[in-house]
C-alpha positions as CSV (number, residue, x, y, z in Angstrom):
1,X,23.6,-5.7,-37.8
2,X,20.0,-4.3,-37.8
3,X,18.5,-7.4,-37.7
4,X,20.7,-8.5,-34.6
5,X,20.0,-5.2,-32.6
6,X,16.0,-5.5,-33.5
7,X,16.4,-9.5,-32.7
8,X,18.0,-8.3,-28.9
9,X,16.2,-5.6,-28.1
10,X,12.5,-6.9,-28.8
11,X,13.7,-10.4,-26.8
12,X,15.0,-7.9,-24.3
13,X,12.1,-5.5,-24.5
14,X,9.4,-8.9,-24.4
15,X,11.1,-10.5,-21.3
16,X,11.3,-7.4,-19.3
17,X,7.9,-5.7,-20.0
18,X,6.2,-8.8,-21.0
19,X,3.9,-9.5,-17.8
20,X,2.9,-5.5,-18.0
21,X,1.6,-6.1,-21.7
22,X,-0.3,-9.1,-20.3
23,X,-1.7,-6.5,-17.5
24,X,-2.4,-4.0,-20.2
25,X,-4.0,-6.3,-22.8
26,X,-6.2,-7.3,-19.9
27,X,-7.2,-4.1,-18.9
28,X,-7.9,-3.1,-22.1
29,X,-10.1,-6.0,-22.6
30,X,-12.0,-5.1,-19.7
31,X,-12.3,-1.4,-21.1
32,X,-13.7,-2.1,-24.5
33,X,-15.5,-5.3,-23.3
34,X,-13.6,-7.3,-26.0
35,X,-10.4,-8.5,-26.7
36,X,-7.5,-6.2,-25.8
37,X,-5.8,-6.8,-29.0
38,X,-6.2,-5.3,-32.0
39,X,-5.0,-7.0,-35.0
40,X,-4.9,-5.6,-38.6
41,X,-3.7,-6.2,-41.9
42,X,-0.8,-3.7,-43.0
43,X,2.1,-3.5,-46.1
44,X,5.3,-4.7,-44.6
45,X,8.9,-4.6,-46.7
46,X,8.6,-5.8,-50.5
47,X,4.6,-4.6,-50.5
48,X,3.9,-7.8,-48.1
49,X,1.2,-8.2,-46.1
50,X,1.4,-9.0,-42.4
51,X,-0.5,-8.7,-39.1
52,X,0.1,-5.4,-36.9
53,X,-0.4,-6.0,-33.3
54,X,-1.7,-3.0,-31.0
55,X,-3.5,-2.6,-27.5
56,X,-7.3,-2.1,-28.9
57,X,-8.2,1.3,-27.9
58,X,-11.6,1.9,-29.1
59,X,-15.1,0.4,-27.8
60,X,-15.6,-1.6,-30.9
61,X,-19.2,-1.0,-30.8
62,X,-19.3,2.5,-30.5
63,X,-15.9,2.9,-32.2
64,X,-15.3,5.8,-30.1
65,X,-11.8,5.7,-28.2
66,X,-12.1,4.9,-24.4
67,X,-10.6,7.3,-22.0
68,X,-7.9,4.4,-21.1
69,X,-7.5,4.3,-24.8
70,X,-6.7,7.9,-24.9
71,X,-3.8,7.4,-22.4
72,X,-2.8,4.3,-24.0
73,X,-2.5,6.7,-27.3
74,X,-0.8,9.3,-26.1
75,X,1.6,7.4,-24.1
76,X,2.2,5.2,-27.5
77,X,2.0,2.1,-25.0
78,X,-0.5,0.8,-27.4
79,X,2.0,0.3,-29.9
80,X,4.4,-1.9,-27.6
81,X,2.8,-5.4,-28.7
82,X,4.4,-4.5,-32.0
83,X,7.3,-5.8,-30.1
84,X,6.2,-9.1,-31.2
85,X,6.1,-7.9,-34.9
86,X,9.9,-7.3,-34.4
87,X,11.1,-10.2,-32.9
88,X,9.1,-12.2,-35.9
89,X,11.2,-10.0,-38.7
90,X,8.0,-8.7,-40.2
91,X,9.3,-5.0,-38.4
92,X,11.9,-3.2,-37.1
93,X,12.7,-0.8,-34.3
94,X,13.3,2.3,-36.7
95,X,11.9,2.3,-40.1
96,X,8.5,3.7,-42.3
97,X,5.4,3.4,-40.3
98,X,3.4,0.5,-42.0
99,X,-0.1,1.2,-43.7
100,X,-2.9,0.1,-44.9
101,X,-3.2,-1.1,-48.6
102,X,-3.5,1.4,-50.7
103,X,-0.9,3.7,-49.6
104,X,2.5,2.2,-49.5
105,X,1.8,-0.4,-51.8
106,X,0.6,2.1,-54.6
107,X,3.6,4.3,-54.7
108,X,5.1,5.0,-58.5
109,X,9.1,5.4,-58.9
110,X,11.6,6.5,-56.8
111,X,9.0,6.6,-53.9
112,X,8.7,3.0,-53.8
113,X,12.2,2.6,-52.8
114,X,9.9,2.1,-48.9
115,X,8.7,-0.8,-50.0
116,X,12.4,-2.4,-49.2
117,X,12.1,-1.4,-45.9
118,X,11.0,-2.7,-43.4
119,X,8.1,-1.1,-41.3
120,X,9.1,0.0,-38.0
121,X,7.5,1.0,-34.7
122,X,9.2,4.5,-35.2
123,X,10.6,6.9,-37.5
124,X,11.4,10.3,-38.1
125,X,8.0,11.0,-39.4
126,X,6.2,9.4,-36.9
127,X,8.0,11.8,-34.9
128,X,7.2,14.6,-36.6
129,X,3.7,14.2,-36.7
130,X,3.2,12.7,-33.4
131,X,-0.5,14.3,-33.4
132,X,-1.7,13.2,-36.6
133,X,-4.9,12.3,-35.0
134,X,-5.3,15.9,-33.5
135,X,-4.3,17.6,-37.2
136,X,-6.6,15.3,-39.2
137,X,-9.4,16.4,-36.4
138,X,-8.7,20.0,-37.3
139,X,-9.6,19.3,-41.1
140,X,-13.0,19.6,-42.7
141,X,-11.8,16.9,-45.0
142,X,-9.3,14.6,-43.0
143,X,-8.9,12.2,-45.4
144,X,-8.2,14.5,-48.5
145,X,-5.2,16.4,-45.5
146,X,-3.8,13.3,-45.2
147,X,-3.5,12.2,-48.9
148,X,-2.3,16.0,-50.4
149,X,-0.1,16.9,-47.8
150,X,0.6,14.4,-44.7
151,X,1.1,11.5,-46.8
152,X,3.0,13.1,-49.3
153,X,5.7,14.6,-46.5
154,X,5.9,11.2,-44.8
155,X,6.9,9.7,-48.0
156,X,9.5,12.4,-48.6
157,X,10.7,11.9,-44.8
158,X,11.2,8.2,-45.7
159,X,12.9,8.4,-48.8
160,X,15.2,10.7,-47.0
161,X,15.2,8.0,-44.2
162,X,16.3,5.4,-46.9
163,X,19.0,7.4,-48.5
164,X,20.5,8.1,-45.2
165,X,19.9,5.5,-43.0
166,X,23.1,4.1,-40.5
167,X,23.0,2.7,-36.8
168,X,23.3,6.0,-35.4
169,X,20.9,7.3,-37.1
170,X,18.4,5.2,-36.0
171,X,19.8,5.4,-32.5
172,X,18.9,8.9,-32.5
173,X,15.6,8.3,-33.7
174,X,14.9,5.7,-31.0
175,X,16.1,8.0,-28.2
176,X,14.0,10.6,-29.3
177,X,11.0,8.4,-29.4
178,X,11.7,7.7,-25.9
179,X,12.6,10.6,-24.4
């Protein structure tokens, strides 16, 4: 049944927004003087690898985010292309965010009970820490935050996701993304 609702609602999504992504990706090429999309490897369900698809953001050169960027951020319009990740199976509507190696796909145990997800464009977590990039700003050592205590939390957020999972649940979920 998940697979159905994620199968409608991208088509859906990708028919009805499809010529504003086109606007957006074109925008954003102008913005970073490149191309608008940013593509990068991530872990998908079963430790897979597949292709993430975002609105680029940052001035490549410079890697410094753009102030269109910055809306596109915020907003979380720059995850919409992931629509395409959805309709291709490789991603669902509710699920763990996906990562890059060395995250997901190292997990010992009980924690790697994620891996049979699929990655999704939201989740409780994501919720939760909506401003990731604001609290890893805050740190004097972002990348030791992330991997003591953010990380840590998201995986207990997704185990808890996997346990409990249902329809409604991730109807909830999806609503509160959106509103």
């Amino acid at each position: 049944m998940k697979r159905i609702f994620d199968l409608l609602l991208s088509l859906v999504g990708l028919l009805a927004i499809g010529w504003l992504l086109l606007l957006f990706w074109i925008v954003a090429s102008i913005d970073t003087r490149s191309n608008g999309l940013f593509v990068q490897e991530r872990i998908g369900q079963w430790g897979k690898v597949f292709r993430i698809y975002k609105l680029k953001t940052m001035h490549p050169v410079t890697a410094k985010i753009s102030r269109l960027g910055l809306l596109l951020r915020k907003t979380k319009i720059d995850e919409l292309p992931q629509l395409w990740n959805v309709l291709k199976g490789e991603m669902s509507f509710v699920g763990p965010r996906p990562d890059v190696a060395g995250y997901y796909d190292v997990l010992q145990g009980e924690a790697r009970k994620i891996l049979e997800l699929k990655p999704g464009i939201t989740s409780a977590a994501s919720l939760k820490y909506h401003n990731e990039e604001w609290l890893l700003a805050q740190q004097d050592n972002p990348l030791h935050y992330n991997d003591t205590v953010l990380f840590p939390d998201k995986v207990r957020m997704n185990l808890e996701y996997y346990y409990h999972r249902s329809f409604f649940g991730d109807i909830r979920i999806i609503w509160k993304t959106v509103f």
